[in-house]
C-alpha positions as CSV (number, residue, x, y, z in Angstrom):
1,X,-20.6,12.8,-6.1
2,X,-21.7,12.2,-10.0
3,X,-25.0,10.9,-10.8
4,X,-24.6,10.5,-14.3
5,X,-24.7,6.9,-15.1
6,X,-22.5,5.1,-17.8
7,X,-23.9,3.9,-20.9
8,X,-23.7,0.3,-21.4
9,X,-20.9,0.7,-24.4
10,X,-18.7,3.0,-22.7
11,X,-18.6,0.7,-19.5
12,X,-18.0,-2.5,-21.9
13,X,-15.4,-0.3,-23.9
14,X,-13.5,0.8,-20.8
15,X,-13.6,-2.6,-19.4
16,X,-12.2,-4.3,-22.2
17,X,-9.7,-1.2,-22.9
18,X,-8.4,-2.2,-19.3
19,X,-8.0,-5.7,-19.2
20,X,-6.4,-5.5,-22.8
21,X,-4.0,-3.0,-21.0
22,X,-3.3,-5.1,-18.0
23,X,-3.2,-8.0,-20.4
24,X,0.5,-6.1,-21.5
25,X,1.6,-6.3,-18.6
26,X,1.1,-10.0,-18.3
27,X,2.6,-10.4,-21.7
28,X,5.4,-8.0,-20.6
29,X,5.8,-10.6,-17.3
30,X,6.1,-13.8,-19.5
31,X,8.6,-12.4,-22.1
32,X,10.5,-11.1,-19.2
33,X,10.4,-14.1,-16.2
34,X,13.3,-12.4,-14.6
35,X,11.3,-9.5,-13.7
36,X,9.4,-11.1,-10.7
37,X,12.9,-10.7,-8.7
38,X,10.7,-9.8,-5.5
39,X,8.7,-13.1,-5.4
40,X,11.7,-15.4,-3.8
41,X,11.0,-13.4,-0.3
42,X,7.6,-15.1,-0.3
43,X,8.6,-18.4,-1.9
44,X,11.5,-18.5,0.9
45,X,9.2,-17.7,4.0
46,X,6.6,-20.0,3.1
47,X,9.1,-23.0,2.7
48,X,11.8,-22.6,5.8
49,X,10.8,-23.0,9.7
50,X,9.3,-20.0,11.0
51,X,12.1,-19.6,13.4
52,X,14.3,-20.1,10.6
53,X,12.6,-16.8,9.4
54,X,14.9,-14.1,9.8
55,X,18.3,-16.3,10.0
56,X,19.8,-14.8,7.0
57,X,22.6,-18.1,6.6
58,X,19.5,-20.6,6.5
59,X,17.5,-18.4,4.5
60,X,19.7,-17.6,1.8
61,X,20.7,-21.0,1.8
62,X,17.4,-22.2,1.1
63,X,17.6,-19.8,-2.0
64,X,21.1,-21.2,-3.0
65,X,19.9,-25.3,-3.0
66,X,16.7,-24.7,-4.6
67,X,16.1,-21.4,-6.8
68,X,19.5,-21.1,-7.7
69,X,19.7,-23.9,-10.1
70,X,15.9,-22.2,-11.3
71,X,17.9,-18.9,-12.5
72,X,16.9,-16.9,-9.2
73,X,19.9,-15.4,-7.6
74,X,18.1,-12.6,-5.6
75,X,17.2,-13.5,-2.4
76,X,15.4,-10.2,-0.4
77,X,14.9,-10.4,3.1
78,X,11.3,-10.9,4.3
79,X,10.4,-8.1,6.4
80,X,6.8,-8.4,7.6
81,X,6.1,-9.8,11.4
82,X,5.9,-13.6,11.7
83,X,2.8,-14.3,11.9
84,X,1.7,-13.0,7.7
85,X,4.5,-15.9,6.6
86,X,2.2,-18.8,8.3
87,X,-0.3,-18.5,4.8
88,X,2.8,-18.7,2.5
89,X,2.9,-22.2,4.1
90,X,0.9,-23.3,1.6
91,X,3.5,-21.6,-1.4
92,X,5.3,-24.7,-0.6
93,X,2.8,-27.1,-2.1
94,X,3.4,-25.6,-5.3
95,X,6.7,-25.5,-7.9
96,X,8.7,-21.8,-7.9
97,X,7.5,-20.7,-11.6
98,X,3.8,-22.1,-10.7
99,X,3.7,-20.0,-7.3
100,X,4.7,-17.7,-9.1
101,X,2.1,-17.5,-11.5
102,X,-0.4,-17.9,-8.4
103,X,1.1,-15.4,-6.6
104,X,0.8,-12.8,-9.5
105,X,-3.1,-14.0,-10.5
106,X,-4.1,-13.8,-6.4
107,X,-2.2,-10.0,-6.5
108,X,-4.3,-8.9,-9.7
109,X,-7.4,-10.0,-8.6
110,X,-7.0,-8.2,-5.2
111,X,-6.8,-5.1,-7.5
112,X,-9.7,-5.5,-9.2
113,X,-11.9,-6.0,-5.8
114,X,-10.3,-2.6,-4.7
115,X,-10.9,-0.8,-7.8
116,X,-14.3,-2.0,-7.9
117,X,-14.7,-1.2,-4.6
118,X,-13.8,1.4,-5.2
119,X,-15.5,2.8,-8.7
120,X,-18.8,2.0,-6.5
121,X,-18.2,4.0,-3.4
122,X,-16.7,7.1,-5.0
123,X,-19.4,6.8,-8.1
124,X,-16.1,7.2,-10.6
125,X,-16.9,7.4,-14.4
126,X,-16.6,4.3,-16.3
127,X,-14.6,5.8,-19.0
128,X,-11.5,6.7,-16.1
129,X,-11.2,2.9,-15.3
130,X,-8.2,2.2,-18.2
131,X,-6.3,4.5,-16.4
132,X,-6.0,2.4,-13.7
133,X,-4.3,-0.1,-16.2
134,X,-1.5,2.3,-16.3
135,X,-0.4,2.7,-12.5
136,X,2.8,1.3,-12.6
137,X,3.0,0.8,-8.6
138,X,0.1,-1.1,-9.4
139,X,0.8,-3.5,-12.4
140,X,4.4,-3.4,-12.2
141,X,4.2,-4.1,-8.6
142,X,2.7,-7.3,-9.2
143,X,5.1,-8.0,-12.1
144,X,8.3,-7.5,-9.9
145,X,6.6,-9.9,-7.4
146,X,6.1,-7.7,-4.5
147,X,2.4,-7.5,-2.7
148,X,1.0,-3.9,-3.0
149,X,-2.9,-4.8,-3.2
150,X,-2.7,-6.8,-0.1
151,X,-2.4,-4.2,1.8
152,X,-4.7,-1.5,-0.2
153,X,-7.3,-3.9,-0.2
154,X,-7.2,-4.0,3.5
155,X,-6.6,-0.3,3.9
156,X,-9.7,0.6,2.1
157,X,-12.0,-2.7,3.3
158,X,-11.2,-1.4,7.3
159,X,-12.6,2.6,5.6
160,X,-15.7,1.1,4.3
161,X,-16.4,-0.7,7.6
162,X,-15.4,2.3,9.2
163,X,-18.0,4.6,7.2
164,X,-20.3,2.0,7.5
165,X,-19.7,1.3,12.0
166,X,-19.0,-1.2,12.2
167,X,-15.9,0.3,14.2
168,X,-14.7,-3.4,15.7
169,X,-14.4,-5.0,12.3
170,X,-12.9,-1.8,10.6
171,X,-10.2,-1.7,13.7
172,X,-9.3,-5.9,13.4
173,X,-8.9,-5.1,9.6
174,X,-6.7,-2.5,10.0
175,X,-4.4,-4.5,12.7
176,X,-3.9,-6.9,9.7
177,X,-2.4,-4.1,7.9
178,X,0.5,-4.0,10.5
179,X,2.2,-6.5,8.2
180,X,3.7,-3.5,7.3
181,X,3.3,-1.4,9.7
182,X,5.7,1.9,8.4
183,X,3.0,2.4,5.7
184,X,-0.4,2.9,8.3
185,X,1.1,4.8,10.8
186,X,-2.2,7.6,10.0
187,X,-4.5,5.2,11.1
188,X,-4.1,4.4,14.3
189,X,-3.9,8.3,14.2
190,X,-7.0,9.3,12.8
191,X,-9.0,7.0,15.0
192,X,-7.5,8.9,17.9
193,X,-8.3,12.2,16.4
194,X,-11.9,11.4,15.3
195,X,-12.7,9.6,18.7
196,X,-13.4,6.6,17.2
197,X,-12.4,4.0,20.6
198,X,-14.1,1.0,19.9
199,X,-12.3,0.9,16.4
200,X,-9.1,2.0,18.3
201,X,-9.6,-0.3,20.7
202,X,-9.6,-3.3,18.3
203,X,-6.7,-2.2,16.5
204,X,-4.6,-1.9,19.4
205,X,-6.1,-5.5,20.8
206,X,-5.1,-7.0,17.0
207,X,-1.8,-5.7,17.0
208,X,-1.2,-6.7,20.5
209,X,-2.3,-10.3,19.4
210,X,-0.7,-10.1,16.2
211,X,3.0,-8.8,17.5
212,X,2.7,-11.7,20.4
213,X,2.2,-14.3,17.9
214,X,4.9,-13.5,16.2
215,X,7.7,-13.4,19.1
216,X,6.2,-16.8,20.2
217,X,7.1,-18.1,16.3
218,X,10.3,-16.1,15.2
219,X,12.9,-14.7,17.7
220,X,11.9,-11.1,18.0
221,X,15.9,-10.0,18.3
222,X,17.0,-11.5,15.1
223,X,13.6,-9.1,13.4
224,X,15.1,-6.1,14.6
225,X,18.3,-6.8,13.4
226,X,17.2,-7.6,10.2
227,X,15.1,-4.4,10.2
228,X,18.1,-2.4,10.6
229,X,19.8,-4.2,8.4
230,X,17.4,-3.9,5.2
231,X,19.3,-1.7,2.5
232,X,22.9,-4.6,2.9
233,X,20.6,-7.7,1.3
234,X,18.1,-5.2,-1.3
235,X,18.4,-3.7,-4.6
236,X,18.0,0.0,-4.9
237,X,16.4,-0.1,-1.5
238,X,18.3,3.2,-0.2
239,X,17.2,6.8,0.4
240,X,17.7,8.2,-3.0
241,X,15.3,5.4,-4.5
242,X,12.6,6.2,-2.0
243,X,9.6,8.3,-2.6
244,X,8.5,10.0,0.5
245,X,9.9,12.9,2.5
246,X,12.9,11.2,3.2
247,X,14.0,10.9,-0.3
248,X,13.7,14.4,-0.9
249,X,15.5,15.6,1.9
250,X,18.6,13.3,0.3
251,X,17.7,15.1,-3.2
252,X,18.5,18.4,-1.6
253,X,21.8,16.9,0.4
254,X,19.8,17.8,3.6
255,X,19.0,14.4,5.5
256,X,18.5,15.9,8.7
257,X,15.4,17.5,7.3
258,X,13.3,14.6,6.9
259,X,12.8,14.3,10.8
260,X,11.6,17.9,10.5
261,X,9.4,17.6,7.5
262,X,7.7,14.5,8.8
263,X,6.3,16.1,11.7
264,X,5.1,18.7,10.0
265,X,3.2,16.5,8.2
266,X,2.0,14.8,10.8
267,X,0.9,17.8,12.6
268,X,-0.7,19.3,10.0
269,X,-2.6,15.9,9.1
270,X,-3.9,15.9,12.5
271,X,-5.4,19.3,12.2
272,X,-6.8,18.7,9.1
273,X,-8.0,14.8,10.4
274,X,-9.8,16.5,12.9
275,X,-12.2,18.9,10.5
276,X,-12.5,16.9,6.9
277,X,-15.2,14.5,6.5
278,X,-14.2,11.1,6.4
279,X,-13.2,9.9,2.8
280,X,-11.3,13.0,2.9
281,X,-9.4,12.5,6.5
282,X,-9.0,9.0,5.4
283,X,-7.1,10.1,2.2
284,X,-5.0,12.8,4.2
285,X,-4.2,10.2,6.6
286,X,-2.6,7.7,4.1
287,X,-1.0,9.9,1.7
288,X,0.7,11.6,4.9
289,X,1.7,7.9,5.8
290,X,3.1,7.6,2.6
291,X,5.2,10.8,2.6
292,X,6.5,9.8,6.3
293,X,7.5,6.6,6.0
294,X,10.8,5.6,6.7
295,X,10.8,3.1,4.1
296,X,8.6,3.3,1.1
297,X,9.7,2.1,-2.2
298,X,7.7,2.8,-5.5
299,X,5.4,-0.1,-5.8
300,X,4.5,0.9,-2.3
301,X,2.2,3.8,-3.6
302,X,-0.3,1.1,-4.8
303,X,-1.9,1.7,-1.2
304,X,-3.0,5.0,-2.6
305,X,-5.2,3.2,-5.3
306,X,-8.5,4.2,-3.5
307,X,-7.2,7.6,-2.3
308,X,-6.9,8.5,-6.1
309,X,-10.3,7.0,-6.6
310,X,-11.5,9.8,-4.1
311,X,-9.9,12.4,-5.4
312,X,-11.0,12.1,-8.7
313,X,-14.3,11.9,-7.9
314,X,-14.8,14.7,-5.2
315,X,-11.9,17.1,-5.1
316,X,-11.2,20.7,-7.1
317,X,-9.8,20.5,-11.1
318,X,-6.1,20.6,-10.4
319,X,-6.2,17.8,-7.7
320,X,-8.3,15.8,-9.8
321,X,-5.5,16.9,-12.5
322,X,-2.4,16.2,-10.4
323,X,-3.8,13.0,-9.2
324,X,-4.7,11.7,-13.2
325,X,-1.1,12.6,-14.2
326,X,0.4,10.4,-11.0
327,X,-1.4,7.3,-12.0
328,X,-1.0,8.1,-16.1
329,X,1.9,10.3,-16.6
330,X,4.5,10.6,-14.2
331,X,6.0,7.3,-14.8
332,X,9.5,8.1,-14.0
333,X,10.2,5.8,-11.3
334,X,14.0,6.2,-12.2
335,X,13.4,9.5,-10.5
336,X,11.7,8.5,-7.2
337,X,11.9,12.4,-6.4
338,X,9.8,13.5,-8.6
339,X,6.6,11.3,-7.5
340,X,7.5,12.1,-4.1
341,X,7.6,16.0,-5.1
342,X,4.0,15.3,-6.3
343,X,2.6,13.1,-3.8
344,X,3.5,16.1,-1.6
345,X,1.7,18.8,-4.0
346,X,-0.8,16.8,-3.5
347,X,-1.4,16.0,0.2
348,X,-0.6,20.0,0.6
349,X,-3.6,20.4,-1.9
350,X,-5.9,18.0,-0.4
351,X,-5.0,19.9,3.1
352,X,-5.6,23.7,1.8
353,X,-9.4,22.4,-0.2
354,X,-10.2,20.4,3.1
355,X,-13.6,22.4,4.5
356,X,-15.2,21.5,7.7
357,X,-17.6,18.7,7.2
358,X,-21.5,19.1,7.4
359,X,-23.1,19.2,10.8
360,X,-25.0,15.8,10.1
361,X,-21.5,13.7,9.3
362,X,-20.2,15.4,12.9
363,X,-23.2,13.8,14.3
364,X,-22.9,10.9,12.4
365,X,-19.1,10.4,13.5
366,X,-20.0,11.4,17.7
367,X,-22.6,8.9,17.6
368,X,-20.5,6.3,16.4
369,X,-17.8,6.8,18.8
């Protein structure tokens, strides 16, 4: 981890270089209103019943007789468990445009708790922080109205009170992130593997509570049906547009390889789990999340905000490199194979530079469990 501390100018500089950045995007987002397409799923399940929630003829509906006449046509299902649409009750209170402009503001500053949360765990130079301003999962996540930092923000929070054991708070805050569930699949995993129970333990308590809440306020039938349903009511929300495994076994005309690539994954990211210290078993575990997934769209990879935090600050020169030029370069979302070539270069990288960890953080992690 660096030592060297940042001048007071350079961290002035880069913090001004960022939020002139980001302040593009917001400019970009106001010249362009159509561009927060994503928003009227939140909008929707914050103003219908809750067992209303995944009726598709009520729901788009509600979309015809009130955003229509607004200019919004798009109405994408909402997809996440009942229970996480009960605080977009209070969406209601406000107009469409002006929820919308709360919904973006509360989505922006969740990203800058994580990345400061993140700059001060990892002890990241200043001077990398406008980078961050170019993640395009990131910004133009929030811009297309979809929710990325909800989750990273809760992915990293439950790591820091895992590092930290308190192993019952880091498991609750990690059943939150079951909202959606398809992304976290490595973490219920790599509390298994590292023998962390109590943390366990709480998870699978939270999501117990959590998935019972939401049959009591949504029919649980008409969520499944919906789930299998997604790609007939989304836009570009198919294989080919993906970025994980699964896309890439469509890019090569080989479907049937995905199942097959996935568990080599997660096999190999158990292996490796078991042996890395924890920032680094914590990074393999999401990035192999990521690459699994079933369904993982673009603005999805915002969860790996504080895995690229780590890897620039602990891992070899071309990690460091390949993980720079995912946030900065490749921004060619229009070829979702690509990014999901390199999040894979860079989960096999992260696997072949894991070493076992000292003897002390062994100790550390037994005593916790």
């Amino acid at each position: 981890m660096s030592t060297r501390k940042p001048t007071r100018a350079v961290t002035i500089a880069s913090v001004a270089v960022f939020f002139l950045m980001c302040g593009a995007w917001g400019f970009f987002a106001k010249v362009f209103p159509e561009t927060g397409w994503d928003f009227s799923q939140f909008y929707i399940a914050g103003s219908i019943p809750l067992d209303s929630l995944y009726d598709r003829a009520t729901y788009e509906q509600f979309g015809k007789d009130e955003l229509a006449p607004l200019g919004v046509n798009y109405y994408p299902p909402y997809v996440r468990p009942a229970i996480f649409a009960v605080p977009l009750k209070l969406l209601a209170f406000f107009s469409y445009r002006n929820a919308e402009i709360l919904f973006f503001a509360i989505q922006f500053a969740l990203y800058l708790v994580t990345l400061w949360l993140a700059f001060r765990r990892f002890d990241l130079p200043r001077h990398l922080l406008p980078a961050f301003a170019l993640f395009q999962p990131a910004l133009m996540g929030i811009v297309t109205g979809q929710d990325p930092h909800t989750l990273a923000l809760l992915v990293f929070s439950g790591f820091l009170l895992l590092e930290s054991d308190h192993d019952v708070a880091a498991g609750l805050v990690w059943a939150l992130c079951l909202y959606k569930f398809n992304l976290v699949l490595g973490l219920p995993l790599l509390l298994l593997v590292r023998a962390r129970w109590r943390a366990l333990g709480a998870f699978s308590a939270g999501g117990a509570v959590l998935a019972a809440i939401s049959i009591a306020l949504a029919p649980a039938n008409e969520y499944l049906t919906l789930l299998g349903s997604i790609e007939s009511y989304t836009i570009n929300f198919t294989p080919e547009q993906m970025i994980g495994l699964r896309n890439l076994a469509y890019a090569v005309d080989m479907p049937p390889l995905y199942p097959v690539a996935a568990l080599v994954v997660a096999g190999l990211s158990v292996a490796s789990i078991r042996k890395a210290t924890l920032p680094a078993a914590f990074t393999i575990a999401v990035l192999g999340s990521v690459l699994c997934s079933y369904h993982i769209n673009w603005y999805d990879a915002a969860i790996l905000t504080p895995c690229f935090a780590y890897i620039l600050s602990e891992k070899p020169g071309y990690l460091k490199f390949l993980a720079l030029a995912l946030i900065v370069v490749l921004r060619l979302w229009s070829l979702p194979h690509w990014i999901g070539c390199g999040l894979l270069l860079l989960w096999v990288g992260l696997v072949l530079a894991n070493r076992p960890p000292a003897v002390e953080a062994g100790v550390s992690d037994a005593a916790s469990a």
